[in-house]
C-alpha positions in Angstrom: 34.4 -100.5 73.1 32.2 -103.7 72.2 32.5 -105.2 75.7 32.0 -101.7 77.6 28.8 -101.5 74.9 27.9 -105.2 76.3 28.3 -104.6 79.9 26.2 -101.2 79.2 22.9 -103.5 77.3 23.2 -105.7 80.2 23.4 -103.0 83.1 20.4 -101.1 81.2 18.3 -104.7 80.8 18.7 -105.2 84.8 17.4 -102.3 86.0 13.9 -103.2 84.4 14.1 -106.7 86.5 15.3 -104.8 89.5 12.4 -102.7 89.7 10.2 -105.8 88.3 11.5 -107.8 91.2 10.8 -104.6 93.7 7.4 -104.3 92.8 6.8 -108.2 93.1 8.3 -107.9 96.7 6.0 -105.2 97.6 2.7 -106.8 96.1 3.6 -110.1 97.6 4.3 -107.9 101.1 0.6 -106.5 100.6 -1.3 -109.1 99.2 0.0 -111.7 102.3 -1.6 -109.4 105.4 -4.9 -109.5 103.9 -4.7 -113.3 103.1 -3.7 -114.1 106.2 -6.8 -111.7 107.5 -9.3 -113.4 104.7 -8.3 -117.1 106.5 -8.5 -115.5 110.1 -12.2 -114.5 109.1 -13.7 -117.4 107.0 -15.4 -119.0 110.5 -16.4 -116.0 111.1 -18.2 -114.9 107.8 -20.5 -117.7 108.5 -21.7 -116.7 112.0 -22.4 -112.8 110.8 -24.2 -114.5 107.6 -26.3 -116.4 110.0 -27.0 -113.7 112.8 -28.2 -111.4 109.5 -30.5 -113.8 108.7 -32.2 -114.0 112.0 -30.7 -117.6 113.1 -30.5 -118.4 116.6 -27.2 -118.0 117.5 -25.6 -119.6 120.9 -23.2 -116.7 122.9 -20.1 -119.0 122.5 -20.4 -119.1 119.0 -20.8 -115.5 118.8 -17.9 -114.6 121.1 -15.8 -117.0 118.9 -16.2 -115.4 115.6 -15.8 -111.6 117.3 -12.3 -112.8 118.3 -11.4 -114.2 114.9 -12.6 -110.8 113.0 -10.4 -108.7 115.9 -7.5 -111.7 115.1 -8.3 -110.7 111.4 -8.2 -106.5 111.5 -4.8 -106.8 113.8 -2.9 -107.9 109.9 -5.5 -105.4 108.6 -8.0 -103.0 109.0 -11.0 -103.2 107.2 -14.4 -101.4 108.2 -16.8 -104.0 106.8 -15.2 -106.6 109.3 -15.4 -104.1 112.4 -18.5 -103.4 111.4 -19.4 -107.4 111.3 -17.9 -107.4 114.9 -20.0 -104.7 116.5 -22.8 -106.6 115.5 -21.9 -109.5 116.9 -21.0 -107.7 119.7 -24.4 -106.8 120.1 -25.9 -109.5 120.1 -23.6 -111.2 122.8 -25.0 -107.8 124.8 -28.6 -109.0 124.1 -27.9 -112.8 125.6 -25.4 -111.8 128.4 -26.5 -113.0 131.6 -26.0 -110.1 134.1 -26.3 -106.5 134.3 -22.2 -105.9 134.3 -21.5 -108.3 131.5 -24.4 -106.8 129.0 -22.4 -102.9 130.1 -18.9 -104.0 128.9 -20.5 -105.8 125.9 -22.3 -102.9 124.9 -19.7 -100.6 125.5 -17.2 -103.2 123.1 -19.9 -103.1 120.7 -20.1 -99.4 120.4 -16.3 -99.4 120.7 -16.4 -101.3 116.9 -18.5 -99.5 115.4 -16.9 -96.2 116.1 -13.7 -97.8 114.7 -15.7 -99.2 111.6 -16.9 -95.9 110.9 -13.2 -94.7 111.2 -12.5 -96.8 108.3 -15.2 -96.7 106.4 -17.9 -93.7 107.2 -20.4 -94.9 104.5 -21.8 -97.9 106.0 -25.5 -96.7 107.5 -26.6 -100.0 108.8 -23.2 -99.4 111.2 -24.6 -95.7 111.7 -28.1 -97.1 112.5 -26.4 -99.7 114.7 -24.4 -97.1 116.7 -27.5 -94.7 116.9 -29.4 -97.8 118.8 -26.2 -98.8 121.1 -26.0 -94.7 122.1 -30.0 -94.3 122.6 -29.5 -97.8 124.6 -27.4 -96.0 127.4 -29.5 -92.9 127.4 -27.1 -90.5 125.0 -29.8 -89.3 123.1 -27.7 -86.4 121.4 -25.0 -89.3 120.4 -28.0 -91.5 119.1 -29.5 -88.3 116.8 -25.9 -87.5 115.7 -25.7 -91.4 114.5 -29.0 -91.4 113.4 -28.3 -88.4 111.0 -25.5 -89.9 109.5 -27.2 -93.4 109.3 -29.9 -91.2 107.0 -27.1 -89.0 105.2 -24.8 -92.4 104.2 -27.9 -93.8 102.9 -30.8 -92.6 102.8 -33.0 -95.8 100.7 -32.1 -98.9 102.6 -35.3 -101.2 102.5 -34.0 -103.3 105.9 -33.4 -99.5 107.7 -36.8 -97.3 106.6 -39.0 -99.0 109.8 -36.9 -99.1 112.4 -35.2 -95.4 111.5 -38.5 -94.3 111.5 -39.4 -95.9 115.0 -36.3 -94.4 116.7 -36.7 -91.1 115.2 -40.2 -90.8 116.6 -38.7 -91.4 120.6 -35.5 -88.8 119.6 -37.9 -86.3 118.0 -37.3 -83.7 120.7 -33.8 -84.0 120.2 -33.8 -82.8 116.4 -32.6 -80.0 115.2 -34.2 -78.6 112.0 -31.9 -79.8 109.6 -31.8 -83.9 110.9 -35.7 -82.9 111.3 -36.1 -82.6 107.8 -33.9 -85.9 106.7 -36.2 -87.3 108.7 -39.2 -86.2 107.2 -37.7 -87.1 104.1 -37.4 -90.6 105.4 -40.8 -90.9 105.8 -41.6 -90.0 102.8 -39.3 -92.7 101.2 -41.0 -94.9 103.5 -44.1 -94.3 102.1 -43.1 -94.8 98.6 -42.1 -98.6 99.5 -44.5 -98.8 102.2 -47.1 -96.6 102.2 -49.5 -99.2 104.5 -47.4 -98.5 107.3 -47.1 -94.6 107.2 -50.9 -95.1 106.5 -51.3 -96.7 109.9 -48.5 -94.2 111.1 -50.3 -91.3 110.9 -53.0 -93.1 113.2 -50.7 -93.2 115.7 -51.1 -90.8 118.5 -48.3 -88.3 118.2 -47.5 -88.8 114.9 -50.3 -88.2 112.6 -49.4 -84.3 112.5 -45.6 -85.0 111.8 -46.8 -87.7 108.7 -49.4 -85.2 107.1 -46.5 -82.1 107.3 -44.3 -84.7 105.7 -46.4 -86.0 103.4 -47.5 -82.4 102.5 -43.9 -81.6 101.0 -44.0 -84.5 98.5 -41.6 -83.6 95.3 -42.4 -85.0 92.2 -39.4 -87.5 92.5 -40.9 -89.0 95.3 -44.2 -89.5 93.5 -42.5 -91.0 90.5 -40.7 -93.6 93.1 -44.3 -94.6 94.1 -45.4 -95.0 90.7 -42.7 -97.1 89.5 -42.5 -99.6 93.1 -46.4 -99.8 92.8 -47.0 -99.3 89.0 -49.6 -96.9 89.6 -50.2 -93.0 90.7 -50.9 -92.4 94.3 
């Protein structure tokens, strides 16, 4: 009896390391992919860091680091990176040297940010992006659909208010009444953080009526967000 009791503490006590030992195994298994994907990225982080802030940034270098993030998302997917791709992408687009080699890279870029946005849908700088590559080849319907969503993900992004507000005002007749209205909210958040340039907006041949129907429809939400950016009433 004492040594079936014994073999009976010591079955029940490995069980416990079994499973221990399983779940180790399957961390380690999941934890190694996106390792090996952080290392297959680090060049790359550097050139997206520097193409955000502006810096002049030769086509070989950008081709480069857009192979290393598709090397990094084959061990795993991650929208951010695919989104970091199609930017670079786009840029290579922008510096390409002929007519058939600006198409494909355009079409790539796109190509990324759909699958970013597969991934991960709440990225509106990706929406914005995709809204500019579609409007870019003349599908204005694609570019208001992107547009939308770039507006719907998030709708108070500082870096996004201007140039949302610029390609809203070409895909206009496009709209239908529900994106028309995020957009008028748009420019109404606009003017809460910078009401200078929906002052000189609604100067602007073809937009003054569209500003001052906006503008009109002010909520009292929208006038507490001047208040507290400007620290006084409008």
């Amino acid at each position: 009896m004492l040594k079936e009791s014994s073999l009976f503490q010591r079955s029940s006590a490995l069980v416990p390391a079994l499973v221990a030992g399983l779940i180790g195994i399957l961390l380690l298994g999941l934890g190694i992919p996106r390792l090996c994907a952080a290392l297959q990225s680090l060049e790359a982080r550097e050139v997206v860091w520097n193409v955000y802030a502006e810096a002049n940034v030769p086509q070989t270098t950008l081709s480069h680091a857009a192979v290393e993030l598709a090397a990094a998302d084959a061990w795993v997917r991650d929208g951010e990176r695919e989104g970091d791709r199609s930017l670079l992408l786009m840029h290579q687009a922008v510096l390409a040297s002929t007519p058939t080699e600006q198409a494909k890279l355009w079409l790539a870029a796109e190509d990324a940010a759909v699958s970013a946005l597969s991934v991960a849908p709440g990225q509106p700088s990706v929406w914005f992006r995709l809204a500019v590559m579609r409007e870019q080849r003349e599908d204005k319907a694609g570019a208001v659909g992107a547009l939308r969503m770039s507006m719907l993900s998030g709708s108070y992004v500082p870096a996004l208010m201007i140039p949302r507000i610029e390609q809203g005002l070409r895909l206009l007749p496009m709209m239908d009444h529900e994106t028309l209205d995020l957009f008028k909210r748009q420019l109404r958040l606009t003017w809460a953080a910078k009401p200078e340039f929906i002052v000189t907006l609604s100067t602007r041949p073809g937009a003054g009526p569209l500003v001052r129907e906006a503008l009109d429809e002010l909520n009292d939400s929208e006038l507490a967000q001047f208040q507290r950016l400007h620290g006084t009433k409008p």
